[in-house]
C-alpha positions as CSV (number, residue, x, y, z in Angstrom):
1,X,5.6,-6.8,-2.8
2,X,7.1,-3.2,-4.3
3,X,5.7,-1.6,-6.9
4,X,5.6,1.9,-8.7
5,X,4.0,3.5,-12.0
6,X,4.0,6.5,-13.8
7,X,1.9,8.3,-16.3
8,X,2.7,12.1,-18.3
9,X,0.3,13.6,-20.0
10,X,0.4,16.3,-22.4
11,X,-2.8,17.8,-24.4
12,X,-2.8,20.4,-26.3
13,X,-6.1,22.4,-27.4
14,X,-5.0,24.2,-30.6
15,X,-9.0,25.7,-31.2
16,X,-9.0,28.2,-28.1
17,X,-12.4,28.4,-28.2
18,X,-13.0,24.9,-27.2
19,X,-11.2,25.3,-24.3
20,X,-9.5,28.3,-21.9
21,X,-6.2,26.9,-22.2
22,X,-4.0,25.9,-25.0
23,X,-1.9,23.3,-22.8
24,X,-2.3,21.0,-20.0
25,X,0.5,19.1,-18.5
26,X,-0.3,16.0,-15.9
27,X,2.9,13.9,-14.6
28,X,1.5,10.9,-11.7
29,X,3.7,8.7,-9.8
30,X,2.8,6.3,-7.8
31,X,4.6,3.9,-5.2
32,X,3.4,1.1,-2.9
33,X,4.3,-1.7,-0.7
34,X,2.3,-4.9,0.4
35,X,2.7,-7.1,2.9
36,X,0.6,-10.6,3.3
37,X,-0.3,-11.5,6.9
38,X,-2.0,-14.5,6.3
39,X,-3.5,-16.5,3.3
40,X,-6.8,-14.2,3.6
41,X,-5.3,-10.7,5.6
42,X,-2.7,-7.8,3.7
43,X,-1.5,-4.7,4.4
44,X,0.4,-2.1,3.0
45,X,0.7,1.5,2.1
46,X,0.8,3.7,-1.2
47,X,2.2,7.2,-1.7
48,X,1.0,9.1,-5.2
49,X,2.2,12.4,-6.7
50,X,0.4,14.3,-8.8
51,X,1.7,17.6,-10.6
52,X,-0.7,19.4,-13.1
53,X,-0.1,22.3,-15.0
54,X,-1.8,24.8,-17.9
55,X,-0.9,27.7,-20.3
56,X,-3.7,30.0,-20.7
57,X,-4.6,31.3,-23.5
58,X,-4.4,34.7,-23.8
59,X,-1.4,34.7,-21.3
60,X,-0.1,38.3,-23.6
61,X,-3.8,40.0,-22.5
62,X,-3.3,38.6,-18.9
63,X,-0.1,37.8,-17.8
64,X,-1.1,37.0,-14.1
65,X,-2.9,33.9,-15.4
66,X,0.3,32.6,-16.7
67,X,1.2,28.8,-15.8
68,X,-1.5,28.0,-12.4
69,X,0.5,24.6,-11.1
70,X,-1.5,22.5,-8.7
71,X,0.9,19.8,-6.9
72,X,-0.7,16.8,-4.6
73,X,1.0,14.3,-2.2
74,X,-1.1,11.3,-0.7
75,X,0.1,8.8,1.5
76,X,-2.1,6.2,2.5
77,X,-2.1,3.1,4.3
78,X,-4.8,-0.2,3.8
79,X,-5.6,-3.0,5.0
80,X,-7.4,-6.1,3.6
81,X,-8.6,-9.0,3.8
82,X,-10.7,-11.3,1.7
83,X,-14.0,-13.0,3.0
84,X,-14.0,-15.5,0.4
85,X,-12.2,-16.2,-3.0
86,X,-14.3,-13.8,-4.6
87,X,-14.9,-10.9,-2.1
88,X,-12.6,-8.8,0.0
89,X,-13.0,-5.8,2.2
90,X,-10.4,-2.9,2.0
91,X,-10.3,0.1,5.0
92,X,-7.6,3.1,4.1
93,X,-6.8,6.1,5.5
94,X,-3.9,8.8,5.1
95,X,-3.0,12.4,4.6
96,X,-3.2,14.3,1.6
97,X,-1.3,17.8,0.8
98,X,-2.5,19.8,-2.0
99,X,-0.4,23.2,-2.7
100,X,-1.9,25.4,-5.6
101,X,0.3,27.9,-7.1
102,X,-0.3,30.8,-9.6
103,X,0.8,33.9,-10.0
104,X,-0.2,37.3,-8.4
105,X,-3.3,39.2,-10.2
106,X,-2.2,42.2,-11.3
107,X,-4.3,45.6,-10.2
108,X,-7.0,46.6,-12.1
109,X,-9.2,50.1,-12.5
110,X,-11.9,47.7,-12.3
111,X,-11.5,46.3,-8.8
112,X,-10.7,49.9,-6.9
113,X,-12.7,51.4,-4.7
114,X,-14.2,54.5,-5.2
């Protein structure tokens, strides 16, 4: 069996002081693939995306805050098989990449040496 899925998200705080941003973005994706072995054994594997991303604030104040992005990739392969009708027993394992990007403070009289 193939399958895939797919969720975007937008909120949107418009009383700042609830929250430290004004906007977060979420887009997930999601494949997988399952293959039965026998009436009680399966495998397969999955691969998810996951991109997230935020507007500050007070990005005019601090523009180095502007836009942190935070991208994930996660492949994982399973196996399982089902004791009974009722019960099963899943094992996965995999790899997961995170990258986290934002962009460069800028210098500040605060954080010089003396």
């Amino acid at each position: 069996m193939i399958g895939a899925s797919g969720i975007v998200t937008e909120n949107n705080y418009p009383n700042t002081a609830e929250a430290p941003v004004s906007t977060i973005r979420i887009r997930w994706r999601l494949g997988f693939y399952t293959r039965r072995l026998s009436s009680s054994q399966y495998i397969g594997g999955t691969y998810q995306y996951l991109r997230s991303q935020s507007d500050p604030v007070n990005v005019q104040a601090n523009p180095a805050t502007a836009q942190p992005e935070v991208q994930t990739h996660t492949l994982l392969a399973f196996y399982t098989i089902y004791l009974n009708p009722t019960l099963s027993l899943s094992l996965s394992s995999g790899p997961q990449h995170t990258d986290a990007t934002q962009a460069p403070r800028l210098p500040s009289a605060r954080g010089r040496p003396l």
